[in-house]
Each structure stands twice: as structure tokens, then as C-alpha cells.
TITOR-738668 format. One record per residue (C-alpha): x, y, z; residue in one letter. Coordinates in nm, 3 decimals, padded with zeros to 5 digits, m for minus. Layout:
N
ATOM       X       Y       Z code
ATOM       X       Y       Z    A
...
END
This chain:
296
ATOM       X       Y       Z code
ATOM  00.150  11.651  11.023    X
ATOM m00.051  11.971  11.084    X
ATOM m00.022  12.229  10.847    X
ATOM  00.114  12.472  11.059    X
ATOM  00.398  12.206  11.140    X
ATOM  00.441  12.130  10.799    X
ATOM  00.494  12.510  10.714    X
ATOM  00.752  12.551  11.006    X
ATOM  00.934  12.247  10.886    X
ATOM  00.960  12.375  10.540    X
ATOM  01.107  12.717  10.683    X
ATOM  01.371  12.558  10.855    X
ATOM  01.473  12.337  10.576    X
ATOM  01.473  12.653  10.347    X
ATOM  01.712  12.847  10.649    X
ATOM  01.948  12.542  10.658    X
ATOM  01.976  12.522  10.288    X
ATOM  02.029  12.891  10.267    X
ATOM  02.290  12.873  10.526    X
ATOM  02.511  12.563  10.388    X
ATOM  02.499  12.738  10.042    X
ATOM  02.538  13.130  10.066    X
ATOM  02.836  13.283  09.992    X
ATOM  03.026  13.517  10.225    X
ATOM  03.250  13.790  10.075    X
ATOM  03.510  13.746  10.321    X
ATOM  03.775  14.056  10.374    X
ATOM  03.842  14.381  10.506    X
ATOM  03.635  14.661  10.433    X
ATOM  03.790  14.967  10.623    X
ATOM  03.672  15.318  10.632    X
ATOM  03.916  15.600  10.649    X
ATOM  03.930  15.760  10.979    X
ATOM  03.805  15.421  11.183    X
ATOM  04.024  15.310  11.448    X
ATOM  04.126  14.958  11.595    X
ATOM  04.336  14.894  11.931    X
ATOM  04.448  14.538  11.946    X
ATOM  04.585  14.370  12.302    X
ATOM  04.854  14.123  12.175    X
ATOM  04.953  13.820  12.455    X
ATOM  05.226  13.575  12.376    X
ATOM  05.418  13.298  12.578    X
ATOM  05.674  13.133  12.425    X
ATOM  05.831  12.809  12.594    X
ATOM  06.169  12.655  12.465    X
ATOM  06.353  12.343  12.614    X
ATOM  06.667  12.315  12.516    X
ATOM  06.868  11.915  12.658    X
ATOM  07.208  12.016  12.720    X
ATOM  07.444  11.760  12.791    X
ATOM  07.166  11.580  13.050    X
ATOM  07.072  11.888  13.189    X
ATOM  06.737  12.056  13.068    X
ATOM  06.702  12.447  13.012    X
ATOM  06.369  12.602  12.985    X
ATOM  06.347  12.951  12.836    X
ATOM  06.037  13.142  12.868    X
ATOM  05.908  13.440  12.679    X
ATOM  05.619  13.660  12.765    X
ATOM  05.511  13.931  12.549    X
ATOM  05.267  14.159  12.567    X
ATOM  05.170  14.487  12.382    X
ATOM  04.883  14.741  12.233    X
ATOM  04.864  14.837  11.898    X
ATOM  04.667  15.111  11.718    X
ATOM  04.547  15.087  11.356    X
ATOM  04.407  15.407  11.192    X
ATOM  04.270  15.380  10.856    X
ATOM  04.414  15.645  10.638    X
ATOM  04.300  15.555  10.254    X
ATOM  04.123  15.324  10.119    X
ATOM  04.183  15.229  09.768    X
ATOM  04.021  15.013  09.504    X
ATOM  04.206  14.675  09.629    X
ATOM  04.449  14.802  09.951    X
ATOM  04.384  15.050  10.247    X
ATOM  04.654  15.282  10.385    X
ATOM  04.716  15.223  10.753    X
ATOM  04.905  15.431  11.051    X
ATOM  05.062  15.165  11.296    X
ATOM  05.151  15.291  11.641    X
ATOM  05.290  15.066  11.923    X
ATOM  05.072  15.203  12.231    X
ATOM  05.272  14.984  12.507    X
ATOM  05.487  14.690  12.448    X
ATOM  05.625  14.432  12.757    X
ATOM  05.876  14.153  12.743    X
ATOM  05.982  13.958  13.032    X
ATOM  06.272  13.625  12.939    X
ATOM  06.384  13.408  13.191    X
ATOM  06.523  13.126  13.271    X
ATOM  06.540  12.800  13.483    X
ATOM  06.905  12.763  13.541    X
ATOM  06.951  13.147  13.496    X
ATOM  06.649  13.368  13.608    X
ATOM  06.519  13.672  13.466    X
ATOM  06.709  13.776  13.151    X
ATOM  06.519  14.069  13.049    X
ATOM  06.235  14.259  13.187    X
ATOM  06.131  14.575  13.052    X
ATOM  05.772  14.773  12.991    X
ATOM  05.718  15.091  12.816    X
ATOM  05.493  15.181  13.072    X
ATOM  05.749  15.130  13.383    X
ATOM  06.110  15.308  13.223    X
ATOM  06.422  15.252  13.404    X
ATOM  06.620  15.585  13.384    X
ATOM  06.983  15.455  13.260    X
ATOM  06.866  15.139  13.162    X
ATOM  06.966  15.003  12.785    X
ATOM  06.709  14.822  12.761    X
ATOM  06.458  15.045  12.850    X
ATOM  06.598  15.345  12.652    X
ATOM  06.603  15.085  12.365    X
ATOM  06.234  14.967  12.382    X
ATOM  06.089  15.318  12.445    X
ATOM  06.180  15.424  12.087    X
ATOM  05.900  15.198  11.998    X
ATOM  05.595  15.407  12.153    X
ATOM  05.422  15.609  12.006    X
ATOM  05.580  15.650  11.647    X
ATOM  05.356  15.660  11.382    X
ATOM  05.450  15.353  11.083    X
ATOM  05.250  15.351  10.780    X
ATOM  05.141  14.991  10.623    X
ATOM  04.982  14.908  10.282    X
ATOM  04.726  14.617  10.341    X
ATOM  04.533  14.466  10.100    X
ATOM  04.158  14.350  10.159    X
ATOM  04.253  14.014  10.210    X
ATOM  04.504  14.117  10.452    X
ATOM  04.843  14.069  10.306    X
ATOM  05.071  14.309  10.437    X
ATOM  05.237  14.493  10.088    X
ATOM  05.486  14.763  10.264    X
ATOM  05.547  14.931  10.589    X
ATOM  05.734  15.230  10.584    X
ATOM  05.916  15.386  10.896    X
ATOM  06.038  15.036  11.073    X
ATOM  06.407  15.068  10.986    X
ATOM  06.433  15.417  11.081    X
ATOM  06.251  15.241  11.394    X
ATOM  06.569  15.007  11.400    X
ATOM  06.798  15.295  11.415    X
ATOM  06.653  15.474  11.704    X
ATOM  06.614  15.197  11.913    X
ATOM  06.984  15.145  11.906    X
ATOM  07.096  15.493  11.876    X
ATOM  06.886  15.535  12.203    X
ATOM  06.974  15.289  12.353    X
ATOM  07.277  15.439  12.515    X
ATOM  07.682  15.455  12.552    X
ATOM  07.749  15.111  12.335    X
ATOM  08.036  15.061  12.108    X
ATOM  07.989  14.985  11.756    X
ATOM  08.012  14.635  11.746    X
ATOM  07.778  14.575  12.023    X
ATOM  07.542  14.853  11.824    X
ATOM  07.573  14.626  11.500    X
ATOM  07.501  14.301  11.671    X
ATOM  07.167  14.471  11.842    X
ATOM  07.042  14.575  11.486    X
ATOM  07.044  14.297  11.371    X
ATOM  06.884  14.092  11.625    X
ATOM  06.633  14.434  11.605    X
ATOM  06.586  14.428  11.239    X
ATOM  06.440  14.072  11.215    X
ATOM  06.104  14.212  11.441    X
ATOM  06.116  14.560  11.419    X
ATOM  06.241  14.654  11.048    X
ATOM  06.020  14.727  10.820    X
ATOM  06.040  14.362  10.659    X
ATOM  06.012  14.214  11.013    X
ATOM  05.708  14.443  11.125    X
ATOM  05.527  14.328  10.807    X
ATOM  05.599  13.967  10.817    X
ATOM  05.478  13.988  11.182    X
ATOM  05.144  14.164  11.172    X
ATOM  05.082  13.987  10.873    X
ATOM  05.034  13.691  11.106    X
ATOM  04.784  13.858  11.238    X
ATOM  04.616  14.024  10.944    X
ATOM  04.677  13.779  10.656    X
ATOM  04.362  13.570  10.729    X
ATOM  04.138  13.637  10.381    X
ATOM  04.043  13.465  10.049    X
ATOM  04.041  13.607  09.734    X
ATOM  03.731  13.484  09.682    X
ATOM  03.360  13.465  09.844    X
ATOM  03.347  13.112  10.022    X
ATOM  03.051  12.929  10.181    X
ATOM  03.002  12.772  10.539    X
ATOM  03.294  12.473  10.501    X
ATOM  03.492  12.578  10.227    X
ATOM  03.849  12.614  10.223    X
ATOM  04.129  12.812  10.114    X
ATOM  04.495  12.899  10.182    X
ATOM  04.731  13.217  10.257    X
ATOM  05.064  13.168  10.289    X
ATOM  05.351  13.391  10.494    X
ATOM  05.719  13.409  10.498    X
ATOM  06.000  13.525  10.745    X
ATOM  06.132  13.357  11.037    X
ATOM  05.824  13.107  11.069    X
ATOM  05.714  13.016  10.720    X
ATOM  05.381  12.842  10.703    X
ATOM  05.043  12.779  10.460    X
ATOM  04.764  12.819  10.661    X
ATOM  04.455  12.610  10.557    X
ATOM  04.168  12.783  10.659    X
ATOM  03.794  12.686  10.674    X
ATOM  03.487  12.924  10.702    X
ATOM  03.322  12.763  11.046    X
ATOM  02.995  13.001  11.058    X
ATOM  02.856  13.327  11.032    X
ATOM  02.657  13.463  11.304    X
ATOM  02.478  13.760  11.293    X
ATOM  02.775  14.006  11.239    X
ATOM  03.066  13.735  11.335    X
ATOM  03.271  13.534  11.089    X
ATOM  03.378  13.264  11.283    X
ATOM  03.719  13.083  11.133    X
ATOM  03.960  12.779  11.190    X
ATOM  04.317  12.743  11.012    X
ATOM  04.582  12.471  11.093    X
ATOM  04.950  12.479  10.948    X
ATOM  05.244  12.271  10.927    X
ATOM  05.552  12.549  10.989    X
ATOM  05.908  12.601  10.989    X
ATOM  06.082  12.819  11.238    X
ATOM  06.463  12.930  11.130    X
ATOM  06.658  13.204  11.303    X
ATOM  07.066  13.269  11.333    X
ATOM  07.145  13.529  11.594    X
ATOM  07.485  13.607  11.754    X
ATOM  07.632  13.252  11.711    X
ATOM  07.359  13.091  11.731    X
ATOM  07.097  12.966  11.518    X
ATOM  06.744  12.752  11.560    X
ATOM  06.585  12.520  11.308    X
ATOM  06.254  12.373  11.416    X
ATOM  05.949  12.260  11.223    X
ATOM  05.575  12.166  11.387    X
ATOM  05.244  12.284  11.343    X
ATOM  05.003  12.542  11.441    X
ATOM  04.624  12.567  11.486    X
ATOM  04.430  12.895  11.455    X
ATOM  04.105  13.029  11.595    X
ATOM  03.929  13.378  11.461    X
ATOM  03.635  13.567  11.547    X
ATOM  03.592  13.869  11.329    X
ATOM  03.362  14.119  11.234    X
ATOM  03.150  14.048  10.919    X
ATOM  03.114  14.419  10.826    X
ATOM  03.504  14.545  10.891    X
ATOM  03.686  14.226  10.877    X
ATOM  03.863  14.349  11.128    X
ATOM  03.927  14.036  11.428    X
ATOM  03.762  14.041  11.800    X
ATOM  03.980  13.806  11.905    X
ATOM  04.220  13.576  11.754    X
ATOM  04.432  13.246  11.891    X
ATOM  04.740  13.080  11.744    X
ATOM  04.898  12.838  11.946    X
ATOM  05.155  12.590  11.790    X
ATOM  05.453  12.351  11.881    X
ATOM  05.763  12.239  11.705    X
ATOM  06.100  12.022  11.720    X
ATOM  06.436  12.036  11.587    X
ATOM  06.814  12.137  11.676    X
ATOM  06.979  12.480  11.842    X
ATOM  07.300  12.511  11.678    X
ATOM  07.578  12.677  11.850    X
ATOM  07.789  12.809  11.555    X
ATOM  08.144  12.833  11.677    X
ATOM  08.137  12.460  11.759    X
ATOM  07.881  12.292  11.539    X
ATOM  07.739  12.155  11.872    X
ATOM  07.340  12.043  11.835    X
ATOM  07.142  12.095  12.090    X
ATOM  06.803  11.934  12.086    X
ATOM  06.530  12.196  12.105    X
ATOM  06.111  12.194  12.145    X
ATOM  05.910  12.497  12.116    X
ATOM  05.535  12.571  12.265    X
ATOM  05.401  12.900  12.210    X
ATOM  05.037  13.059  12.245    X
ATOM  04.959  13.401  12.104    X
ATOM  04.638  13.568  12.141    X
ATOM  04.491  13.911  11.956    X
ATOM  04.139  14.081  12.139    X
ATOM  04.007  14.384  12.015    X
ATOM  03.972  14.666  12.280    X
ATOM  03.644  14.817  12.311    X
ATOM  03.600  15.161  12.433    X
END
């Protein structure tokens, strides 16, 4: 071997050694003032067998979300949430569209449209901590409350049932255990290419993710996560009890921490319970959710 080869060779040895056994502090680092605008996509598919028959539900979601960094502190960062344009369209197979509303397209007189324009454009404040864990978020149940006051001429009952269906995504303990989904992705510790480590989440999915550090390139962290979840919800007689798994794709940037684009898709089985009559009702779920960063 020439010594010039010999030289190269023992370069690239040195760069794949240094590679496999560097550290990477992994987390947010977030300067006050910076902001991040997040496109959210999610499709949810349930199929519910009803007595031979089989009904397919279908959720699409979509929405924009703005994160300005307020403070940042020795081990959290102070964050103003704002919900830029949100879209949800259910329907079904044996019963069409459901619901169908954008923030961007009101309906004048519309409840549901009065009720889901409440949610633009008011400011939330979340404490985050550098691994990503979602501490507090304060303004969602005052959220809550003007979604249904807003919503229009309903009686009290029908008001009550709507918060609480409201409460378990948009209350302050709903918006946290959702964007902490997103956010919670961090160790505690600096790991190298191919280590592991775990966060876990609670509220109505509850899941450990197990996530491994894939690769760093050039100002990318590039990370993997599966889970094995649980999915329990009661709403308005019914309730849903469903457990599966979920795999987890992230591309972030090495100097914020903050994601470029994210992708959780998962699956589960399990029962649908109608609660006045006990009757179970054999239910799958599919669902795909993606996060991309908008650039400007």
C-alpha cells in the first residue's frame, strides 16, 4: 500500500471511530425572541364490526402552530403557543361527512365554526423543559370556555357535554399532553450514534417511547423511536379501549433542537363500549401524524 493510501486509510478509520464514539448533547437550546411555525397533518382511521356490518370512521386534521420563545431559564424555556389555522373534516361510510370545519373558511351561524374559531389566534403560554417535557400551559381552559360560550344558542346540558369532550384536547392538561407528543423527544443525557433511551407520556394514549440516536449530519439529528401504547377515552356514552404500537421518525436541528419534520404513525386493537348497554364493539385504529417545520 502506497503511503498516500495508507494515510487516507488511517483518516477514515480515525472519522469512523470518531463518529461511533462522540457524544451528542441532545436537547433544545432556544433563544428568546426565535420563532417556529409547525404544519401538523393527521389521519385517523377507525373500523368499528357492528353486528356484520363494518363502519369506517375517518379523521383528518390539519393545523399551524406558532412557537415564540419568551425566556429561557437554566433548565426550561418559556413559550407563547398560538393556533395559526386548525381543520377537521369526520366522516363516515354508512353516514357521510360528520363534521367539516376550517378556521380559514367560517360559516356565519354555524356552531361549529363559532366553536373552533375561538382557537385562532390566542396567545397560550407553555413551560418546556430542554428535553422537551411539557411542565404547564396556562390559558387552555379559559380556551375551553370560549369555545363553548361561542359557540352559540345551546342549553346547558348540551354546553356541559361539549366541555368535556373539549377539555380532553384543548384544556390546558389536554394541550400539554398533546404537544408533548410532539416535543417530548430528548434525553437527559448526551448519547452517542446507537444509544438508547426512553421518555414516557400520559393522557389519552399512554406510551414509553424507546428512542435511538440514528446519525448526525452536519446540523441534523436524525432519530427513530418505537412504542407499545394504550389508547382509552369515555365520551358521551361511549368509551374506547385499544392498545398497539407506534413507530416514530425525527429530523431535527442539532443547534435548536427544534424538529424539521417529524412522523408517528401507529395501529391498535381492542373494544368500543357503548355504555348504556354494555354492548362491545370490536374496534381497530390506523393513524399517521406528521409535523414539518415552515420555512419562510
Amino acid at each position: 500500500m502506497g503511503r498516500q493510501n495508507l494515510h487516507l486509510t488511517i483518516i477514515l478509520l480515525f472519522i469512523c471511530i470518531t463518529t461511533s464514539y462522540t457524544q451528542t448533547q441532545l436537547g433544545y437550546n432556544l433563544e428568546p425572541g426565535a420563532v417556529f411555525k409547525i404544519k401538523q397533518e393527521a389521519k385517523q382511521l377507525m373500523t368499528q364490526e357492528i353486528q356484520g356490518t363494518k363502519h369506517e370512521l375517518t379523521n383528518n386534521s390539519s393545523g399551524i402552530f406558532q412557537f415564540k420563545i419568551l425566556e429561557k431559564e437554566p433548565s426550561a424555556f418559556k413559550i407563547e403557543l398560538q393556533f395559526v389555522e386548525f381543520g377537521l373534516k369526520t366522516e363516515s361510510n354508512l353516514q357521510g361527512v360528520i363534521i367539516e370545519v376550517h378556521t380559514n373558511n367560517p360559516v356565519e351561524g354555524d356552531v361549529t365554526s363559532n366553536m373552533f374559531a375561538q382557537l385562532v389566534d390566542r396567545p397560550l403560554i407553555l413551560t418546556m423543559t430542554r428535553e422537551g417535557k411539557i411542565i404547564t400551559v396556562d390559558g387552555g381552559d379559559e380556551l375551553v370556555d370560549n369555545m363553548v360560550n361561542n359557540a352559540g344558542d345551546l342549553d346547558e346540558n348540551t354546553k356541559k357535554i361539549m366541555k368535556n369532550s373539549l377539555s380532553k384536547e384543548f384544556s390546558s392538561a389536554g394541550l400539554a399532553n398533546s404537544f408533548e407528543q410532539m416535543t417530548y423527544i430528548y434525553p437527559t443525557q448526551p448519547k452517542k450514534v446507537g444509544e438508547e433511551w426512553q421518555t414516557n407520556f400520559k393522557g389519552k394514549i399512554t406510551a414509553t417511547n424507546n428512542w435511538t440516536l440514528e446519525k448526525v449530519v452536519g446540523k441534523t439529528i436524525f432519530t427513530t423511536g418505537n412504542a407499545e401504547m394504550t389508547m382509552q377515552n369515555a365520551d358521551a356514552g361511549f368509551s374506547i379501549d385499544l392498545t398497539g404500537t407506534q413507530e416514530l421518525l425525527v429530523e431535527a436541528n442539532a443547534s435548536t433542537g427544534f424538529i424539521n419534520k417529524m412522523m408517528v404513525s401507529g395501529q391498535g386493537t381492542g373494544t368500543s363500549v357503548i355504555l348504556a348497554n354494555g354492548v362491545e364493539i370490536p374496534t381497530t385504529l390506523e393513524q399517521t401524524i406528521t409535523y414539518e417545520l415552515i420555512t419562510e
